[in-house]
N, C-alpha and C positions, 0 to 999 in steps of 0.2 A: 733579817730573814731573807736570805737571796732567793731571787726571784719575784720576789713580793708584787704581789699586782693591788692597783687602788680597790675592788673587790675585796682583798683581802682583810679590809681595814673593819675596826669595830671595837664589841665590849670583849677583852681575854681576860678567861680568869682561872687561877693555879691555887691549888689545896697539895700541899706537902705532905706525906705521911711518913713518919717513921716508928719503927717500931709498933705498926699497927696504929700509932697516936696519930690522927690529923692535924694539921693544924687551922689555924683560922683561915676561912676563904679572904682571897685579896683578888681585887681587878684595876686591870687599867685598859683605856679608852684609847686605842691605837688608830691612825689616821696614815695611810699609806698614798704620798705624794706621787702622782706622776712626773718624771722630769724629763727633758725641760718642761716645763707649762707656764708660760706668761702672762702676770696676772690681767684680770679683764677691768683697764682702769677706764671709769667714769667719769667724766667730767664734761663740762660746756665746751664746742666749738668755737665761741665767741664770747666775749663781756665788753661790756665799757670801760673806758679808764672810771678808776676810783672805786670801781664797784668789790661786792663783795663774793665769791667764789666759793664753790665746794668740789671737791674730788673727794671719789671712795672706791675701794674696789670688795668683792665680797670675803666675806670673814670668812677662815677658818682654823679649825681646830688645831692648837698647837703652834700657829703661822707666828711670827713679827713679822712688823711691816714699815720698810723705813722709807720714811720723805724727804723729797727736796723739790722745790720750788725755783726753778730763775726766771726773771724776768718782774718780781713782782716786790723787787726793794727787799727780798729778804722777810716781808712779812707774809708769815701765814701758822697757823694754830693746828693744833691736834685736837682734833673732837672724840673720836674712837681712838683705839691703832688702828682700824682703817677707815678712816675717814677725817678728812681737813677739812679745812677753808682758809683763802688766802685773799687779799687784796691785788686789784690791780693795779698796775699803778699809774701815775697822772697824765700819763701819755701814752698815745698810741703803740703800738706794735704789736710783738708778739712774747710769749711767756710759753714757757715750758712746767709740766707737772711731772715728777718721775715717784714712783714705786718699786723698791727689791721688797718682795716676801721671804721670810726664810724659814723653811719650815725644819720643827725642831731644835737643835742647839748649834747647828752648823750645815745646812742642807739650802743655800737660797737660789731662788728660780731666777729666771732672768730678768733683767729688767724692762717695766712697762712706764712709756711714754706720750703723753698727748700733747702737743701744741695747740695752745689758745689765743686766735687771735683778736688784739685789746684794739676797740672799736674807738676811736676819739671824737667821731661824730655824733654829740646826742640829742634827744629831740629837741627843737627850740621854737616852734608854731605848734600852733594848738590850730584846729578847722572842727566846727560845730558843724552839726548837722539833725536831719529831721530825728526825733528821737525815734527808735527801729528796736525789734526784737529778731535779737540776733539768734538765741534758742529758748526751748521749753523744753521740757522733760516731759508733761505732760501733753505733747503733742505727735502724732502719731504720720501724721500727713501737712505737709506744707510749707514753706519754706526756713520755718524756725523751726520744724518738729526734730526731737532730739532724744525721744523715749529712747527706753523705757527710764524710768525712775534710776536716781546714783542705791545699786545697792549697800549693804551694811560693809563702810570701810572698805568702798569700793573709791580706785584712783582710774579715771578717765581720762584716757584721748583724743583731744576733739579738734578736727581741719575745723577751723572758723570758716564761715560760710560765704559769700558774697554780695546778696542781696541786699545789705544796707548802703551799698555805695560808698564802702570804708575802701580805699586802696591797698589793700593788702601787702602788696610789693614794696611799697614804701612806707607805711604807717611803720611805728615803732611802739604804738602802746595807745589804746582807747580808752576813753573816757566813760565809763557803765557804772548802771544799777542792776547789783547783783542780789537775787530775793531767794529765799528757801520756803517752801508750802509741804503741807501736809508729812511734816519729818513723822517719824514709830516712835522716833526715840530722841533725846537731849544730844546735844553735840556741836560740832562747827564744821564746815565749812571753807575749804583752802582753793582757790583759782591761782594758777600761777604761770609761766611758761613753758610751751609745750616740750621745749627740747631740754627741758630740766628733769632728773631721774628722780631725783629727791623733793619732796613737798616742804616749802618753809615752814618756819618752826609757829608763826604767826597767822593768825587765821584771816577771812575776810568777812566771814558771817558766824554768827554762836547764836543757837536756835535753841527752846526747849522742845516735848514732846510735844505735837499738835500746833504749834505757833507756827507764824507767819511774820518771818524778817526777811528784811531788807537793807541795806547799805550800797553806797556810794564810791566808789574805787577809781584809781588810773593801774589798769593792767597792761603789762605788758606781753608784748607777741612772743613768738619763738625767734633768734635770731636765728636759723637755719631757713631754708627754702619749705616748709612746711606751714608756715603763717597758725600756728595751732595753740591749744591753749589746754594744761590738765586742771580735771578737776578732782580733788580727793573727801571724799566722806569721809570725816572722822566721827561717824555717831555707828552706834550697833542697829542702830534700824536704815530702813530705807527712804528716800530723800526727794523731794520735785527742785529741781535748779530751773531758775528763768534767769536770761541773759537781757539787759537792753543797753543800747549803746546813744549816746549823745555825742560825742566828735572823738577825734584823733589823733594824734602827737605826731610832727615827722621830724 
């Protein structure tokens, strides 16, 4: 269709008649690319050697989406078509993620690239400290307060705060007890790094309706200049999150 604008796009549907006879209605589901448009690739600024990595960029209708990875020994998996995970690999440097989208049977956008740079320094001291509350959900005023409540499948962003005498600048990952109070409803619980788009697939807390848990973790920070941490509800109701922190990793 020349001139077509992304506007254009949707459900079309054609009924043939001949001879006054109709025939069956048929549709198809048309998606009108803009080009160029380069896709919006996700992935970490940083990882550690060894670790495990995800890149995704957003789906759409009609799209492939082809990967390549260097820098990372050649290992990395398809989870979606859009979306991986790849290994870093055992030493420092730096690794490259690429993505072409193609939309249709021969239409592909340009290609999107991120460099990630592979950290080879990783924490090796551990520094205790007085046990501190670093937030509350249920707090409104003070310097853990962190209201309101996680709502239903809701994923937060949160600056880690500084009042526990944790060095932010250099920490790499603390040592907490993370508790869930007065949940609506049955579910879990995901804390993870804040410059992560994607929540792992692994929970840190599984709570029923009305209980009170709690568990033991070594989380780790954002590796970006944000020192932050998300937290994702995965139950249909709403959630109190308490943080408390006991030492540090650098």
């Amino acid at each position: 269709m020349p001139g077509a604008q992304p506007a254009d796009g949707g459900l079309y549907t054609v009924v043939a008649t001949k001879g006054g006879c109709p025939s069956p209605r048929d549709s198809v589901l048309v998606r009108v690319a803009p080009f160029p448009e380069v896709p919006v690739l996700d992935a970490p600024s940083s990882i550690y050697v060894g670790a495990v990595g995800e890149a995704s960029v957003e789906e759409h209708l009609g799209s492939t989406y082809a990967w390549t990875v260097t820098g990372a020994n050649g290992t990395y998996w398809e989870i979606d078509p859009f979306r991986i995970r790849f290994l870093a690999p055992a030493t420092g440097g730096t690794m490259k993620v690429r993505v072409v989208e193609t939309v249709g049977a021969s239409c592909p956008q340009p290609l999107a690239e991120k460099t990630i740079v592979v950290e080879d320094k990783v924490p090796t001291r551990f520094y205790p400290v007085t046990p501190c509350r670093l937030m509350d959900t249920r707090e409104s005023s003070g310097a853990s307060a962190a209201a309101p409540a996680l709502g239903a499948n809701e994923t937060r962003w949160v600056a880690l705060p500084v009042h526990c005498g944790i060095p932010l600048a250099t920490a790499r990952s603390l040592s907490v007890n993370q508790t869930v109070t007065q949940p609506a409803a049955a579910g879990d619980l995901v804390v993870y790094r804040g410059d992560l788009e994607t929540a792992p697939v692994t929970s840190n807390v599984s709570f029923g309706a009305g209980k009170t848990r709690a568990n033991n973790g070594i989380l780790e920070i954002s590796r970006d200049a944000m020192q932050a941490i998300r937290i994702r509800n995965r139950s249909a109701g709403t959630v109190h999150f308490i943080l408390d922190v006991n030492g540090y990793f650098e």
